[in-house]
C-alpha positions in Angstrom: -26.9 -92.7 3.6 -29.7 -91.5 5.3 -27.7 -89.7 7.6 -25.4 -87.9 5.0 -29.0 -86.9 3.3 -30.3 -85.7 6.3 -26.8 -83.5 7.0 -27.0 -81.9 3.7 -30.5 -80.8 4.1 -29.6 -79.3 6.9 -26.6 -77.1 5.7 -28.8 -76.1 2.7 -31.7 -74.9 5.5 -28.6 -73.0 7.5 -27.2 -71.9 3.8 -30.6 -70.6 2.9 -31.6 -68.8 6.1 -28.2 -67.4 6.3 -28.6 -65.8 2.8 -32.1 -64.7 4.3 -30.5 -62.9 7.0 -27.9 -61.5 4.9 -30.7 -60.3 1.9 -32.8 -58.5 5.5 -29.3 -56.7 6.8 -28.2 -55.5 3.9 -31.7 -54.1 2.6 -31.7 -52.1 5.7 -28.8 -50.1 6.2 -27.7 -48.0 8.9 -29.3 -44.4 7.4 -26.7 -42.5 9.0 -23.9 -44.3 7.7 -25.5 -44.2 4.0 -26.1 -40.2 4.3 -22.2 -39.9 6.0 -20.7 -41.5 2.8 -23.0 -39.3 0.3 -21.6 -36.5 2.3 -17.8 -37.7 2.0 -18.5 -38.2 -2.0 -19.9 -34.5 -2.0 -17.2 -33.1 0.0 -14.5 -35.0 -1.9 -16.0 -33.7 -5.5 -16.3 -30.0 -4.1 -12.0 -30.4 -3.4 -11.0 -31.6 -6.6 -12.9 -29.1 -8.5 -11.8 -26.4 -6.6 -8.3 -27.5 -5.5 -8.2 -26.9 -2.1 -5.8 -28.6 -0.7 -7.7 -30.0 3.0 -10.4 -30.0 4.9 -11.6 -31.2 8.0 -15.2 -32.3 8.8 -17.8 -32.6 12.1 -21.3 -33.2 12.9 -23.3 -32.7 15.9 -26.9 -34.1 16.4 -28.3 -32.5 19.6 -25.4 -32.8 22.1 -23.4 -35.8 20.7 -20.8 -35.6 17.4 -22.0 -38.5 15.5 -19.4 -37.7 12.6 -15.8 -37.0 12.1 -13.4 -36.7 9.3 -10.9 -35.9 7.7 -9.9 -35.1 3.8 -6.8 -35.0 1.7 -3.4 -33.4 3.1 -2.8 -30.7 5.3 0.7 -29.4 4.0 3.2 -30.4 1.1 4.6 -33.1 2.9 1.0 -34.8 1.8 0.5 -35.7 5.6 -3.6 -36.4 6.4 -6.3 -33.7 7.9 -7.4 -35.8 10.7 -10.1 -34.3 12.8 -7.3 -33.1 15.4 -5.3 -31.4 12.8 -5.4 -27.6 14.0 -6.4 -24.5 11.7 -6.8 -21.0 12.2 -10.3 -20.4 12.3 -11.0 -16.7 10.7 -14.2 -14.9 11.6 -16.1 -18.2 13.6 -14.0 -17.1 16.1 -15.8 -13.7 16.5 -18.1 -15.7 18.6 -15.8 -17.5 21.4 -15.0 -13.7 21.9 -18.6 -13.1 22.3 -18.9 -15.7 24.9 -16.4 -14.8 26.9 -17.4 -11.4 27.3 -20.6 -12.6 27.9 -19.2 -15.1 30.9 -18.5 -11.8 32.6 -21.6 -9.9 32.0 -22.8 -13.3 33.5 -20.9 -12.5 36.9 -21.7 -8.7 36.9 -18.5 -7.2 35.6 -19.5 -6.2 32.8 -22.5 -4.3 31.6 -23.5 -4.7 27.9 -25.3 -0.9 27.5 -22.4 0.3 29.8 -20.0 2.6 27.3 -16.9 1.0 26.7 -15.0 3.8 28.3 -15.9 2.7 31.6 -14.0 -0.6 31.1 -11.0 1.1 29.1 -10.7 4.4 30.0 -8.7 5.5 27.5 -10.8 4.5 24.5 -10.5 7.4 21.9 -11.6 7.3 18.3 -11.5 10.5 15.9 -14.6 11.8 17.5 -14.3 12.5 20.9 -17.7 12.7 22.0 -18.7 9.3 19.8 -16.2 8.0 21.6 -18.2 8.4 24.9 -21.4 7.2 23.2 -20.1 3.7 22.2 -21.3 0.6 24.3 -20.3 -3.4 24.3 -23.3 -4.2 22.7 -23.0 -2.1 19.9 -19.7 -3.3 19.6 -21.0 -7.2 19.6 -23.7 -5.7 17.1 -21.1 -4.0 14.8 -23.0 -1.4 15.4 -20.1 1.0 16.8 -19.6 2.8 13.5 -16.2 2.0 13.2 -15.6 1.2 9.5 -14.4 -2.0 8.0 -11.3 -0.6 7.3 -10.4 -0.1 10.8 -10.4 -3.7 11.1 -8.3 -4.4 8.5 -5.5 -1.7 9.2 -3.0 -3.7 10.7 -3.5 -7.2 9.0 -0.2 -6.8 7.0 1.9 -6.3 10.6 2.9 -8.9 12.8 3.1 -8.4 16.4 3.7 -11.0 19.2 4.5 -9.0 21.7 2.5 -8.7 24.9 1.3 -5.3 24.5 -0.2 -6.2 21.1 -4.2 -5.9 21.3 -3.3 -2.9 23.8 -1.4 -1.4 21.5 -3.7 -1.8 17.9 -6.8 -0.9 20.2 -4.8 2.3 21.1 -4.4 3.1 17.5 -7.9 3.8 16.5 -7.2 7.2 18.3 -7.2 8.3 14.8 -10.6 6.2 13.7 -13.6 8.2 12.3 -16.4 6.7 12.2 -18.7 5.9 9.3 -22.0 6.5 11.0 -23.2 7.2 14.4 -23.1 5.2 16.9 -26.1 2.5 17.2 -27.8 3.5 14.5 -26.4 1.2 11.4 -24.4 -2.1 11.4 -21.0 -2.3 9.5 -18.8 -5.4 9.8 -15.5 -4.4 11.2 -12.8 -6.8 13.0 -11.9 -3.1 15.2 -15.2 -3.8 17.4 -14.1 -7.4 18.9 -10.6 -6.3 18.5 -12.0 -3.7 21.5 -13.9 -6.3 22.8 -11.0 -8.3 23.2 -9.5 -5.8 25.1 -12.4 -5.4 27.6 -12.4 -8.9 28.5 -8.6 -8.3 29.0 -8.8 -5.5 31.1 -11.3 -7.1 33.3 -10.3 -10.1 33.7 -6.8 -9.3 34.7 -5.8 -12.0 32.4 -4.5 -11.6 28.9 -7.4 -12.4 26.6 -5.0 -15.5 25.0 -5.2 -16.8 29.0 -8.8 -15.9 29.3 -9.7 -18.0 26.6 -7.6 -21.0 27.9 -8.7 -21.0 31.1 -13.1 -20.1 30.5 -13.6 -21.5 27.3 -11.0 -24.0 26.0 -10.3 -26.0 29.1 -14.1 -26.3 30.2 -15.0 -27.4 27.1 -12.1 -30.1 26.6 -10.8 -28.7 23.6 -7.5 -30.0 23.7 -6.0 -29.3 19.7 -5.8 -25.3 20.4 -3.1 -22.8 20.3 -2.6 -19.2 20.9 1.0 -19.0 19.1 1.0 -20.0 15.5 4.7 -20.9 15.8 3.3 -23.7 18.5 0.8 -24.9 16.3 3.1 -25.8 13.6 5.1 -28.0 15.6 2.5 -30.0 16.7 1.1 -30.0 13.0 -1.3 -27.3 11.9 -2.6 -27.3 8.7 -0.2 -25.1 5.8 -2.0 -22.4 4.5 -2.6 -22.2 1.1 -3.3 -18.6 -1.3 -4.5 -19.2 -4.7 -2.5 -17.9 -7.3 -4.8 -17.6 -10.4 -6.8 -20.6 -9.2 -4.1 -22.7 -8.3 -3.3 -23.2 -4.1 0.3 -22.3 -3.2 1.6 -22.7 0.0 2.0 -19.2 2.2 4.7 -19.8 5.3 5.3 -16.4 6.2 2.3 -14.1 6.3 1.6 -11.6 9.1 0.4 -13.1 12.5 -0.5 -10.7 15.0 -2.2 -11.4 18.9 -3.9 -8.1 18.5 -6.1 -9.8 15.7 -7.1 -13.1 18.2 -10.1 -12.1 19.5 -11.3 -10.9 16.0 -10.8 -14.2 14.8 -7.3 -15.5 14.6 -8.2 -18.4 16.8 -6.1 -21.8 16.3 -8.2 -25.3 17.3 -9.7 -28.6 15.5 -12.6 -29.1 14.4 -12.9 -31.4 17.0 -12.2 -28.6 19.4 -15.2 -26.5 17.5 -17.5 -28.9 17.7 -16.8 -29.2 21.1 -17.6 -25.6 21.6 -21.0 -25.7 19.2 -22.5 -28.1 21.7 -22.1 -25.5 24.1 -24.2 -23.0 21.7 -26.9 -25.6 20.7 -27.3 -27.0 24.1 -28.2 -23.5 26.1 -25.0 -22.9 27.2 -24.3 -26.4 28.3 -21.5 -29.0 27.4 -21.7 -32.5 29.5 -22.4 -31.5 33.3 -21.0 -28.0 32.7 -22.9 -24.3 32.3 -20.6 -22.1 30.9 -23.4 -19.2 30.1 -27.2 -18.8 31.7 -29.7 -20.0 29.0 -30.6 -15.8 29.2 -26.6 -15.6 27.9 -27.4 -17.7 25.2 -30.7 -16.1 24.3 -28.9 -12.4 24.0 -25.7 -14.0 22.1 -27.9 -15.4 19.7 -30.4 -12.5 19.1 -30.2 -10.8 16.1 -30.5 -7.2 15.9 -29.7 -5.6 12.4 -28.8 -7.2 9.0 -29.7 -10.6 10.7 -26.5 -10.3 12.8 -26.4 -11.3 16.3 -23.1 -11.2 18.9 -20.2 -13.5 16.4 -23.5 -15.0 14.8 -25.7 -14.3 11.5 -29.3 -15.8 12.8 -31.6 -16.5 9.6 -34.7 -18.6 9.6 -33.6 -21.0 12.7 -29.7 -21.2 11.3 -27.4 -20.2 13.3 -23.9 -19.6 11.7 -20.6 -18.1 10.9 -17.8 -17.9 8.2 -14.3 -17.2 9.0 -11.7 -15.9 5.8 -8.0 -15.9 6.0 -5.9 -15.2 3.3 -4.8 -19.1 4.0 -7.3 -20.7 6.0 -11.5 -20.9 5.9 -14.0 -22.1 8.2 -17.9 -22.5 9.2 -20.0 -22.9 12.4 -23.7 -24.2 11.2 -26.4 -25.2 12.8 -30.6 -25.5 12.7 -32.4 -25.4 16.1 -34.7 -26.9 14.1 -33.5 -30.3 13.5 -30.9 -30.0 16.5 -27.9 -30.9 13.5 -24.6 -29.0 13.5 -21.5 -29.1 11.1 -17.7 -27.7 11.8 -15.6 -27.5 8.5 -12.4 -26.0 8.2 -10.2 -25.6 4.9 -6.7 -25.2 4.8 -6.8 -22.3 1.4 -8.5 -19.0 0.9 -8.7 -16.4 -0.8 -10.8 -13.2 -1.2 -12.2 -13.9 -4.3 -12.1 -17.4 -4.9 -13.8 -18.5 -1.9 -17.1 -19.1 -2.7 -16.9 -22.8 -3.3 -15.3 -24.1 0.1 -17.9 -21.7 1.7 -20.8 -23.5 0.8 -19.7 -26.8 1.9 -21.1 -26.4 5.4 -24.8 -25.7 4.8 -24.7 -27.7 1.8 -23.8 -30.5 4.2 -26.6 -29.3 7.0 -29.1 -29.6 3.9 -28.0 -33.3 3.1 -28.4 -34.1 6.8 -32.0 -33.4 6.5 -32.6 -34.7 3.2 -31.8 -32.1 1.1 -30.0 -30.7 -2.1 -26.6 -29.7 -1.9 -26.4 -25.7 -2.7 -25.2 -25.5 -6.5 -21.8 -23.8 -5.8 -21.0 -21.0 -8.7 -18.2 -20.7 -10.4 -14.9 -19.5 -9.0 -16.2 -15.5 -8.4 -17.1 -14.0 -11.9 -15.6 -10.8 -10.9 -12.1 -12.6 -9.8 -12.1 -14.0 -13.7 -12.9 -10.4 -14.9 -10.0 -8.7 -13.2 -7.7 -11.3 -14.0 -8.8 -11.0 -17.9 -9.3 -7.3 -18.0 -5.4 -6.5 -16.1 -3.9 -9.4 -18.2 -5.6 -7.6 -21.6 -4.6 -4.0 -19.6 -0.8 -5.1 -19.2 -1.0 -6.9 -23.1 -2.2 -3.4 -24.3 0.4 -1.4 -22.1 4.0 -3.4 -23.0 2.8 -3.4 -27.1 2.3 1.0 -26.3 5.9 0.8 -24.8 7.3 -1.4 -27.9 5.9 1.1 -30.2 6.6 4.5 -28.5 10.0 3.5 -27.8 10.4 2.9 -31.8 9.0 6.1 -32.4 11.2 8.0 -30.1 14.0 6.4 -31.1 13.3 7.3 -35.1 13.0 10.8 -33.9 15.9 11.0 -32.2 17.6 10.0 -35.9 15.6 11.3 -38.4 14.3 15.1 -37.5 11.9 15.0 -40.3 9.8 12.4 -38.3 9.4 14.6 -35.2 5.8 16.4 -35.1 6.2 19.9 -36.4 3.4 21.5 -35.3 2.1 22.0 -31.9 -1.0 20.6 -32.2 0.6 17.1 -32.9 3.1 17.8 -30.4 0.4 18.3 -27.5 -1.2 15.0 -28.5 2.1 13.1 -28.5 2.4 14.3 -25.1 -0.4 15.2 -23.2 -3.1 12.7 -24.5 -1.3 9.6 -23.7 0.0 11.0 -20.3 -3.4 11.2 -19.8 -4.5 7.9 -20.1 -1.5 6.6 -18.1 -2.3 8.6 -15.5 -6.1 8.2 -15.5 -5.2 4.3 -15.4 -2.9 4.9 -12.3 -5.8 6.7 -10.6 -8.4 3.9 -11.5 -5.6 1.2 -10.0 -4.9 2.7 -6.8 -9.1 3.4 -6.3 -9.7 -0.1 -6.9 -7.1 -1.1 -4.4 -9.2 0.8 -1.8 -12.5 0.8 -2.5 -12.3 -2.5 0.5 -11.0 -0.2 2.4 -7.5 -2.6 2.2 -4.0 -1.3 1.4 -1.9 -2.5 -1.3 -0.3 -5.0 1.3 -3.2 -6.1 2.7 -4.3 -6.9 -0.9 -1.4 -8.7 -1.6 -1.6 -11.0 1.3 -5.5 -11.6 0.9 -5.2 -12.0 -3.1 -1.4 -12.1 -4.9 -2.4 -12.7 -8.3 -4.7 -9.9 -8.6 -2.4 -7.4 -6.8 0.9 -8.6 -8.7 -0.8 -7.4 -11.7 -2.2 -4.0 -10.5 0.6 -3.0 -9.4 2.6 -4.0 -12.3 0.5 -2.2 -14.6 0.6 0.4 -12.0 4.4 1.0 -12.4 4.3 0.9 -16.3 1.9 3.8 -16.6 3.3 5.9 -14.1 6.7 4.7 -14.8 7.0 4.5 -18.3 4.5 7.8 -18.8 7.0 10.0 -16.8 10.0 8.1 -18.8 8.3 8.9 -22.0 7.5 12.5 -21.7 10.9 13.7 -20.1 12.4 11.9 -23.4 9.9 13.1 -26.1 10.2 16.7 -24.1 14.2 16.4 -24.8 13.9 14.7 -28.6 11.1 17.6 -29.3 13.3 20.8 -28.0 15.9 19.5 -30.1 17.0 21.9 -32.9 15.6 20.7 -36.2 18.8 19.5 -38.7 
């Protein structure tokens, strides 16, 4: 009996300094782990309020990733983002192109104040002598003067062809610039677009093999393509466009290698993070120096508008969005607390964006203890065009309704028809008028971006369906109504 007493005292002891042991664990969790999952519930809420359809998370801490993950589906077949799932990265990639020129002002090919004419000859713009005047740096700087629109020229082409960045390069011949050279920054794809070509034509490589070989190989990144139609078949993220707020999938938008080094890059964000290292470690990754810690110090040094060489430098962040019609992404980090964060996002679009873009630093705030930034709505002015050409093409078919029933009364009843030329004119002139001053105000607003119609269309449908819509019914139906008023009024009078 005694024994049997003494046996369940001790399993109560064991019981109760388990439960001890358990109470001492479990009130001390791992802080990383508890700030990782706050970050997944964040990340999680930002895609179902805004629909997008994927995304794909990483975070550095000094040299290390200490975080990886992936959310929801990466095409309509509802198969998982996984931190190797590949997307096209957008503007981030502005920076890889920086680096690699940068590898060969490291081994004295290239000269950053040198004028890029001494790299590629025949580099004309508009202005012949500006032409001269231009150097790499200014082009790292978007400082060049070329305008945004030159960037954005041939986005609605595709061209796989060889010849491609040689060949879009080539067609700035007709380029005039916005500014002097040097003397103002404008964002334009057109300067690392040259760029691109000048590590081409140095390196006797094509910049797609370049950037295999110096960047993507070193640095183990081993999810990265430089043919889209590759990257599918090894499962790249779908694109998605939002079509009034809802993502649809886009299969068959232009892809071009003349836009790659500008930022049409295809890697993971395992890959990225891979390459970030490299940036917040002086140029180092592992045993490897891929660029002198003076490399790093000029890629990273801001000159105007806070913009450095494929970087926007603010306050000890370091960082970069990328847009696609179809695909996002972001390169953060704070050389203050030595954290990083990848994301890419599998659904864009030029007004709608906002949201996905904020996930990144919001993210690099939680890592340090921070708010999340309070995303705004879906871009006010995206609701007001959307309203204001719905209420536009309302207004325009009840005009055609009603004109069409005058015209044909007129046609039966001469009595109806104006008889005196004052009415006349105002039938006919006044509302031409309108329709045409509404035709002008369309096609202005199509390039105040300095974007075509097509480029417009691919970057945002919805909006551009309806412009150009209401577009045809003014001009259309004003021409169509005065030749048949003109004909109906010339009529003899019965």
């Amino acid at each position: 009996m005694q024994k049997v007493i003494a046996f369940c005292i001790c399993l109560i002891g064991f019981i109760v300094l388990l439960g001890i042991y358990s109470t001492i664990t479990q009130a001390k969790p791992d802080p990383e782990q508890s700030e990782f999952s706050a970050i997944d519930s964040y990340i999680e809420s930002q895609m179902s309020t805004y629909r997008i359809p994927g995304l794909a998370l990483a975070i550095i801490k000094g040299d290390q990733i200490v975080y990886m993950q992936g959310y929801e589906v990466a095409n309509p077949s509802n198969q998982p983002v996984t931190p190797q799932t590949s997307f096209i990265t957008g503007s981030t990639g502005k920076s890889i192109t920086a680096t690699a020129l940068m590898m060969l002002v490291k081994e004295g090919k290239v000269n950053l104040d040198a004028s890029v004419q001494q790299y590629l000859p025949w580099f004309r713009l508009a202005d012949l002598e500006s032409s001269t005047k231009i150097t790499v740096r200014m082009l790292l700087n978007h400082m060049s003067g070329m305008p945004s629109s030159a960037g954005r020229a041939s986005q609605a082409y595709s061209d796989l062809s060889e010849d491609a960045l040689e060949e879009l390069v080539r067609s700035f011949h007709s380029v005039k610039l916005n500014h002097a050279p040097g003397i103002a920054y404008e964002y334009s794809n057109a300067n690392y677009q040259v760029v691109g070509m000048i590590v081409q034509a140095v390196s006797g490589q094509s910049f797609q093999a370049f950037i295999q070989d110096r960047i993507y190989a070193p640095l183990e990144m081993r999810n990265n393509y430089t043919s889209r139609e590759e990257a599918r078949l090894h499962g790249m993220a779908t694109g998605y466009r939002y079509w009034f707020g809802f993502p649809l999938p886009a299969y068959h938008l232009p892809y071009s290698y003349g836009q790659f080094p500008a930022g049409w890059y295809i890697c993971s964000v395992e890959d990225l993070a891979h390459y970030l290292i490299m940036h917040m470690n002086e140029g180092r990754y592992g045993n490897k120096t891929l660029i002198s810690m003076d490399g790093m110090a000029e890629l990273h040094r801001p000159v105007l508008s806070g913009y450095a060489m494929g970087w926007v430098v603010e306050d000890g962040l370091i960082s970069h969005n990328g847009g696609l019609p179809d695909y996002g992404s972001g390169l953060y980090f704070d050389t203050t607390t030595h954290y990083g964060v990848v994301v890419a996002f599998n659904a864009n679009t030029l007004y709608f964006y906002t949201p996905s873009y904020v996930i990144a630093p919001s993210v690099l705030r939680m890592l340090s203890g921070g708010e999340p930034i309070q995303p705004v709505v879906p871009d006010a002015w995206y609701r007001a065009m959307i309203i204001c050409l719905a209420v536009t093409l309302s207004v325009q078919v009840i005009w055609i309704i009603l004109s069409a029933y005058v015209l044909k009364h007129w046609r039966k009843l001469g009595e109806r028809r104006p008889k005196r030329l004052v009415n006349r004119i105002l039938w006919l002139a006044l509302p031409l008028l309108v329709e045409l001053g509404l035709t002008f105000y369309i096609l202005s607003t199509f390039q105040t971006n300095g974007m075509t119609i097509l480029t417009n269309f691919i970057y945002q449908p919805d909006i551009t369906l309806l412009g150009v819509i209401s577009l045809f019914l003014a001009l259309g139906w004003g021409v169509v109504r005065t030749i048949l008023s003109l004909r109906i009024l010339t009529r003899q009078q019965v």
